[in-house]
PARO-482295 format. One record per residue: residue number from 1; x, y, z of N, C-alpha, C, O in turn. Coordinates in steps of 0.05 Angstrom, whole numbers. Example, Ala and Ser with C-alpha at 12.3 -4.5 7.8 and 13.67 -1.06 7.14 Angstrom:
// PARO-482295
SITE,pos,n.c1,n.c2,n.c3,ca.c1,ca.c2,ca.c3,c.c1,c.c2,c.c3,o.c1,o.c2,o.c3
SITE,1,264,-114,156,246,-90,156,264,-66,156,285,-66,169
SITE,2,257,-45,142,273,-21,143,258,1,157,268,23,161
// end
This chain:
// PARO-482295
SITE,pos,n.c1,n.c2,n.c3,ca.c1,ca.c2,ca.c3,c.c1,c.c2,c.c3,o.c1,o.c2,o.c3
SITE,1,300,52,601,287,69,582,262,55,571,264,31,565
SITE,2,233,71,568,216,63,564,209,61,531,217,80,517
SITE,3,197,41,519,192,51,489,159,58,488,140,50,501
SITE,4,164,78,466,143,106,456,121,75,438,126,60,419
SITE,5,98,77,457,78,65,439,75,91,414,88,111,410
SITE,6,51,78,401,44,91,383,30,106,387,32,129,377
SITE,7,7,97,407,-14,116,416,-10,132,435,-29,138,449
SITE,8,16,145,442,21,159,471,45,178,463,67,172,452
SITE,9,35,209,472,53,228,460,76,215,463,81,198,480
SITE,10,100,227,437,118,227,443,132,258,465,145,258,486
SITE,11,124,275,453,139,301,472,110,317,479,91,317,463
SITE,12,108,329,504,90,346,517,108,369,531,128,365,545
SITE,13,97,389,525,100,410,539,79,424,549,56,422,540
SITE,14,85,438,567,52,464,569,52,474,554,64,458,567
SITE,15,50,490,532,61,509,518,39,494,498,19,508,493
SITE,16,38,467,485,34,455,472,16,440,468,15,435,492
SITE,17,-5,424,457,-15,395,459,10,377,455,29,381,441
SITE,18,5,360,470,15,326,463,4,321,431,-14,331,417
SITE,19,23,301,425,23,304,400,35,274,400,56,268,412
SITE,20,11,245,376,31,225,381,40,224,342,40,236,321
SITE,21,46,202,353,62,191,320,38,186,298,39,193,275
SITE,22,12,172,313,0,163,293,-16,196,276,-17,197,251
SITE,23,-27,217,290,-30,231,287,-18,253,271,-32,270,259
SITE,24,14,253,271,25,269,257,35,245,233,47,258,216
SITE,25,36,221,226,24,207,208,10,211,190,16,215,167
SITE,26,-18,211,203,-43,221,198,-44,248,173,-54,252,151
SITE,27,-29,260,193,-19,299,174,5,288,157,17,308,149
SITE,28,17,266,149,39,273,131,12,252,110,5,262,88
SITE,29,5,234,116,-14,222,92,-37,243,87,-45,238,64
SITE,30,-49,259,94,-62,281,83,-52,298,66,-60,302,43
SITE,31,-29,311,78,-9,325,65,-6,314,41,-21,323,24
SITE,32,12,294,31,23,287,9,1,278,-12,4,284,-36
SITE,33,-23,263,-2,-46,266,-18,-63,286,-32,-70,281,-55
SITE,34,-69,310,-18,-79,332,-21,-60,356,-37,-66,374,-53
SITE,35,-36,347,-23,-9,374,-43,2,357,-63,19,367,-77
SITE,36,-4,332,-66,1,321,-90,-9,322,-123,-3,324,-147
SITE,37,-28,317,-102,-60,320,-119,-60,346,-133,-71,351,-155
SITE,38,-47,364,-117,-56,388,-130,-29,405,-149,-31,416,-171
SITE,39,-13,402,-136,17,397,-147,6,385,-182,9,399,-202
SITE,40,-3,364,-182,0,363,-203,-25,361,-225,-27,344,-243
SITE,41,-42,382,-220,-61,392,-231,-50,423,-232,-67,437,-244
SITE,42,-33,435,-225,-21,453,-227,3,449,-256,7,466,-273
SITE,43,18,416,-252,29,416,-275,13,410,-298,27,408,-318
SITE,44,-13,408,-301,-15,397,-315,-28,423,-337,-24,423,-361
SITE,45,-43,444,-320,-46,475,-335,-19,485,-338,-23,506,-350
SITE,46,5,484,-335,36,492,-333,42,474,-361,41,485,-383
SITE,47,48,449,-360,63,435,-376,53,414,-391,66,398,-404
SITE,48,20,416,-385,4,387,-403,12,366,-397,8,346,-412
SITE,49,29,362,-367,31,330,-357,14,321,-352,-6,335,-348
SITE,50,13,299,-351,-14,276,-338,-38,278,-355,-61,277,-346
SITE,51,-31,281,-375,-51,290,-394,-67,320,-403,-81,325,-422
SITE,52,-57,340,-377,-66,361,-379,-67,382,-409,-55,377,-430
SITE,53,-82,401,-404,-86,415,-435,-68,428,-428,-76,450,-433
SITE,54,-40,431,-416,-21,460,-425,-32,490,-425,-56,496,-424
SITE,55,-15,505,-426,-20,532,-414,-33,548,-432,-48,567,-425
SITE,56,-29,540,-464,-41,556,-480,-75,550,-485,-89,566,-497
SITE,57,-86,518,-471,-107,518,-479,-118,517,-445,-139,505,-441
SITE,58,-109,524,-431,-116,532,-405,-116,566,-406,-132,578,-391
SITE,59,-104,578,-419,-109,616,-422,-127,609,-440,-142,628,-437
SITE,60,-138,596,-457,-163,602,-461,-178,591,-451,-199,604,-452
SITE,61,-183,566,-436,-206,570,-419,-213,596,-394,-236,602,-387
SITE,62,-193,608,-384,-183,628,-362,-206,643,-378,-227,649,-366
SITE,63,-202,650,-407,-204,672,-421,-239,668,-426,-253,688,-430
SITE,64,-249,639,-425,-271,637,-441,-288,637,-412,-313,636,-412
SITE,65,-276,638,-394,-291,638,-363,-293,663,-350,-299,668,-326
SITE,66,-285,683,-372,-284,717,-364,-264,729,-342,-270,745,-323
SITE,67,-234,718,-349,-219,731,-324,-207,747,-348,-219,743,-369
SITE,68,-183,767,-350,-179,780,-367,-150,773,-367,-142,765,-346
SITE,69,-132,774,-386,-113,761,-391,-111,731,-386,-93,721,-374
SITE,70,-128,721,-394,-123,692,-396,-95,679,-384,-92,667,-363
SITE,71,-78,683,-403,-53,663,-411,-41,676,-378,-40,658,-361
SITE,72,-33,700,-368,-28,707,-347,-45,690,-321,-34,678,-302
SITE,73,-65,691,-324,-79,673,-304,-82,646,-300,-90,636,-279
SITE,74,-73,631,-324,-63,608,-332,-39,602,-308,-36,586,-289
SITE,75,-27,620,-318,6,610,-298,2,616,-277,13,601,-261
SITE,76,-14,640,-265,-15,638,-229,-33,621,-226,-41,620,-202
SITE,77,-42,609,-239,-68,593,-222,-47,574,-223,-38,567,-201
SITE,78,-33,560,-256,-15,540,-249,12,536,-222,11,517,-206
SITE,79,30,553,-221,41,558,-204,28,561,-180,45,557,-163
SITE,80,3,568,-167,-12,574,-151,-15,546,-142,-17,542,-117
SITE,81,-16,528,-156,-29,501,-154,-10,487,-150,-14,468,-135
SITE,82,19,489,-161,47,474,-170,55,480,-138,53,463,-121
SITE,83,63,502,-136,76,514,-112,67,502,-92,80,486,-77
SITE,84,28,512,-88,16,512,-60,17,477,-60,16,466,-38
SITE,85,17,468,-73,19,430,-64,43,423,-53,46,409,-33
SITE,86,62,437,-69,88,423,-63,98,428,-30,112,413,-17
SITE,87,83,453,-22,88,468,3,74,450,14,87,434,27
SITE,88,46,445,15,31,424,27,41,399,29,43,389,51
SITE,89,49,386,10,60,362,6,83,349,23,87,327,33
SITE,90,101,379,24,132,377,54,123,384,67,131,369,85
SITE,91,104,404,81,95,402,93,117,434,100,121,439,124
SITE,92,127,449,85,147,474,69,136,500,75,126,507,54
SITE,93,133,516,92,117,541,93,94,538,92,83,555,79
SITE,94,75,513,104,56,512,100,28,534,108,6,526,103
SITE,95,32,555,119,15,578,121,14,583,91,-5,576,77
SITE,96,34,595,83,24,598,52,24,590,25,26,604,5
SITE,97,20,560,30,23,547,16,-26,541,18,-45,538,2
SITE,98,-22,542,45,-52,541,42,-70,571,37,-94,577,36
SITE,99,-49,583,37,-64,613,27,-64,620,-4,-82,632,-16
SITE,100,-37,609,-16,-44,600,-53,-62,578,-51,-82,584,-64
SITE,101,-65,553,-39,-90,542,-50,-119,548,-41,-139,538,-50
SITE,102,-118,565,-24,-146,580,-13,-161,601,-39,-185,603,-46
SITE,103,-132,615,-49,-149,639,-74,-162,613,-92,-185,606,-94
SITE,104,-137,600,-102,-151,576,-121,-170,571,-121,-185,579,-138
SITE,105,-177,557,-104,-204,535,-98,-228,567,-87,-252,566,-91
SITE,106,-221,582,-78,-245,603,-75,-258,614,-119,-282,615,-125
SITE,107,-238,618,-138,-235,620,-160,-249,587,-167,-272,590,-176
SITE,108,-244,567,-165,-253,546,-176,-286,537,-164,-298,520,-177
SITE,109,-297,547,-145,-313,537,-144,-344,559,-146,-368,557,-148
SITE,110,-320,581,-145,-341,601,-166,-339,602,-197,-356,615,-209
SITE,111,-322,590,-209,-334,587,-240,-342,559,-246,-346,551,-269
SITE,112,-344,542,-223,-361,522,-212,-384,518,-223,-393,503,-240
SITE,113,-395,546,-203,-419,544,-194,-425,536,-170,-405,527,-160
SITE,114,-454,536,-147,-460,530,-128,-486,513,-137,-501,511,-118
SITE,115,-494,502,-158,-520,497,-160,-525,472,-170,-545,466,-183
SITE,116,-506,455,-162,-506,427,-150,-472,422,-140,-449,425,-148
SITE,117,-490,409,-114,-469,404,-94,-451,368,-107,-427,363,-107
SITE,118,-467,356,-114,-455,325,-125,-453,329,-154,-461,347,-168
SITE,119,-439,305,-160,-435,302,-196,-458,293,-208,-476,280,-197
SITE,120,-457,300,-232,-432,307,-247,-430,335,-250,-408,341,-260
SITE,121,-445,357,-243,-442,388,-246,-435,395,-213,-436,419,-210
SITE,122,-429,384,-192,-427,392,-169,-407,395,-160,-393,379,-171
SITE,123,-393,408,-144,-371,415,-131,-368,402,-111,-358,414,-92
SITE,124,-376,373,-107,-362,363,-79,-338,358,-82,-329,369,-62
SITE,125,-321,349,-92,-298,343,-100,-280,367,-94,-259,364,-83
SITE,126,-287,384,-100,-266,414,-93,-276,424,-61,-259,433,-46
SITE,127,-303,422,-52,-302,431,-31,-302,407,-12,-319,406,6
SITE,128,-284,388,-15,-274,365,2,-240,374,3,-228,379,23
SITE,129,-229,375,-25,-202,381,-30,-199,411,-10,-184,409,10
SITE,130,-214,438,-14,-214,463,1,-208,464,33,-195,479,47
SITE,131,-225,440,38,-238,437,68,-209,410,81,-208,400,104
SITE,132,-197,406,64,-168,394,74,-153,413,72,-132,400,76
SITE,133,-148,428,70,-131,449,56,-132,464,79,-114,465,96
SITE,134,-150,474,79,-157,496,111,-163,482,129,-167,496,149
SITE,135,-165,456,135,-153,445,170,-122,434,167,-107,432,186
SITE,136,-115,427,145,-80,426,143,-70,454,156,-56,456,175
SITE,137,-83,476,138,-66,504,151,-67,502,186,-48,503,200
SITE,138,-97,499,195,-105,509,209,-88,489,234,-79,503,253
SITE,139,-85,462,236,-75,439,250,-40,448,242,-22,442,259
SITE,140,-36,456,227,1,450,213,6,426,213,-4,407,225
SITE,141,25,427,195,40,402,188,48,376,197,54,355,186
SITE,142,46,387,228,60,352,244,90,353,240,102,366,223
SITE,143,98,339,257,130,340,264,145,321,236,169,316,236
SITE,144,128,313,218,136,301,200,139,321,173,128,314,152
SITE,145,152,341,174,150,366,153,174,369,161,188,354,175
SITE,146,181,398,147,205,412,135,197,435,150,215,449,159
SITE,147,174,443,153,159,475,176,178,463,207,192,479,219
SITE,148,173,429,216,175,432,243,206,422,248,214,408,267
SITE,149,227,436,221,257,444,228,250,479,232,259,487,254
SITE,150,242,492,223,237,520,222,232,529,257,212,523,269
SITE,151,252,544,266,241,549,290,216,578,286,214,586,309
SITE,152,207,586,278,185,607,271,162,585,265,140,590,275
SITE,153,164,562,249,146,545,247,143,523,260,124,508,257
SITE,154,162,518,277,156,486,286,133,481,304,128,457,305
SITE,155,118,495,318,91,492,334,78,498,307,86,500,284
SITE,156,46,499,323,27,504,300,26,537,316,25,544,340
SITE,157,27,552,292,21,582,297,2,594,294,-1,606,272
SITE,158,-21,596,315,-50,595,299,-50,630,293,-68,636,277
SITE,159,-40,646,300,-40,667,277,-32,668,252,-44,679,233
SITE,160,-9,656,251,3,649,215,-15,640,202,-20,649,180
SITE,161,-31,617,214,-53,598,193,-68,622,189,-65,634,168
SITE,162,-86,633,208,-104,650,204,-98,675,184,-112,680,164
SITE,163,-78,686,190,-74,707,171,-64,696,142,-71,708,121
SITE,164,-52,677,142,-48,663,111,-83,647,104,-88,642,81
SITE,165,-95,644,118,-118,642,110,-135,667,95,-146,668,73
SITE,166,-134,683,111,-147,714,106,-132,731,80,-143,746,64
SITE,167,-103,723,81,-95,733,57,-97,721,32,-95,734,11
SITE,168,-104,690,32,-113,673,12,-145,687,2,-154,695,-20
SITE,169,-154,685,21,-185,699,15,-188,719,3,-204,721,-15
SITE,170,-173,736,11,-169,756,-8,-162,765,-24,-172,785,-33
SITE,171,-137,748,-37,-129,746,-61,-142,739,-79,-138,747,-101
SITE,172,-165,717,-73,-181,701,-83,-208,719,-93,-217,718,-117
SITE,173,-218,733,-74,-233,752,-79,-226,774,-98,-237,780,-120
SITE,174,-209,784,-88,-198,803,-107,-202,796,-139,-216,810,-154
SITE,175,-183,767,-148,-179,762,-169,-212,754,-183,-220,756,-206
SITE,176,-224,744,-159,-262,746,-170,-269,772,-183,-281,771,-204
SITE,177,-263,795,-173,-263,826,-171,-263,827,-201,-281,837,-214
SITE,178,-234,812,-212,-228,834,-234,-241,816,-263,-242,825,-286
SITE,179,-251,788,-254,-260,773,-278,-293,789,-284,-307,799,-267
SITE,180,-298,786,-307,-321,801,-323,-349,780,-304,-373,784,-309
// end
């Protein structure tokens, strides 16, 4: 019996790319960085951990940024953020886990702004975090998740990504729709 370098698939099929260790590696240290990260900027509008302002002074910023019901938008954005990391993070339904952080980050970087790209008023920072987010969906998880026990998930399903992409967008839009 031969042993599995690092650099050389472990399993190939036709059906499939080859796929090695260091690579789906690669996707679990993205993962846990990025759904971490956001996981808990989600708790932190939820529950004022990590120093966060809590939900009541997060519905009023919601509120002072023209979405309508504040304190309601508070918690889906929080939960939106809580959830879609934690999904990212196991690497857990990850189609829609990147379709809650898709509305998000489409919502955050329009009350952003577009009119500087670097700091301290610029949005690189979110459209670096966005742009992991949607090649995580788009690549899946790697065999190092909780999706690649799921037989509906264990390949990468490039319709699932896509349509959990498209439904993220749209939620995202939408909820643009209804702020003043």
């Amino acid at each position: 019996m031969t042993q599995a370098r690092w650099d050389q698939p472990l399993f190939s099929t036709t059906s499939a790319p080859a796929t090695t260790v260091t690579h789906d590696a690669g996707l679990l240290l993205l993962r846990l960085v990025v759904g971490l990260s956001m996981a808990g900027h989600g708790t932190m509008k939820l529950f004022g951990w990590f120093g966060g302002p809590g939900l009541t002074a997060t519905g009023k910023g919601f509120t002072m940024a023209g979405y309508p019901a504040g304190d309601a938008m508070a918690v889906i954005a929080g939960l939106s953020e809580t959830l879609g990391g934690l999904g990212l993070a196991l690497g857990l339904l990850t189609p829609l886990a990147g379709a809650a952080l898709t509305g998000v980050f489409i919502n955050i970087i329009d009350v952003r702004g577009l009119s500087a790209y670097f700091p301290p008023k610029g949005v690189e920072l979110e459209v670096v975090l966005f742009a992991a987010v949607i090649a995580l969906t788009l690549t899946g998880p790697g065999r190092f998740s909780a999706d690649h026990h799921l037989p509906v998930l264990r390949e990468n399903r490039p319709r699932h990504a896509l349509a959990a992409l498209l439904l993220g967008a749209v939620a995202g839009f939408v909820v643009l729709i209804v702020r003043d």
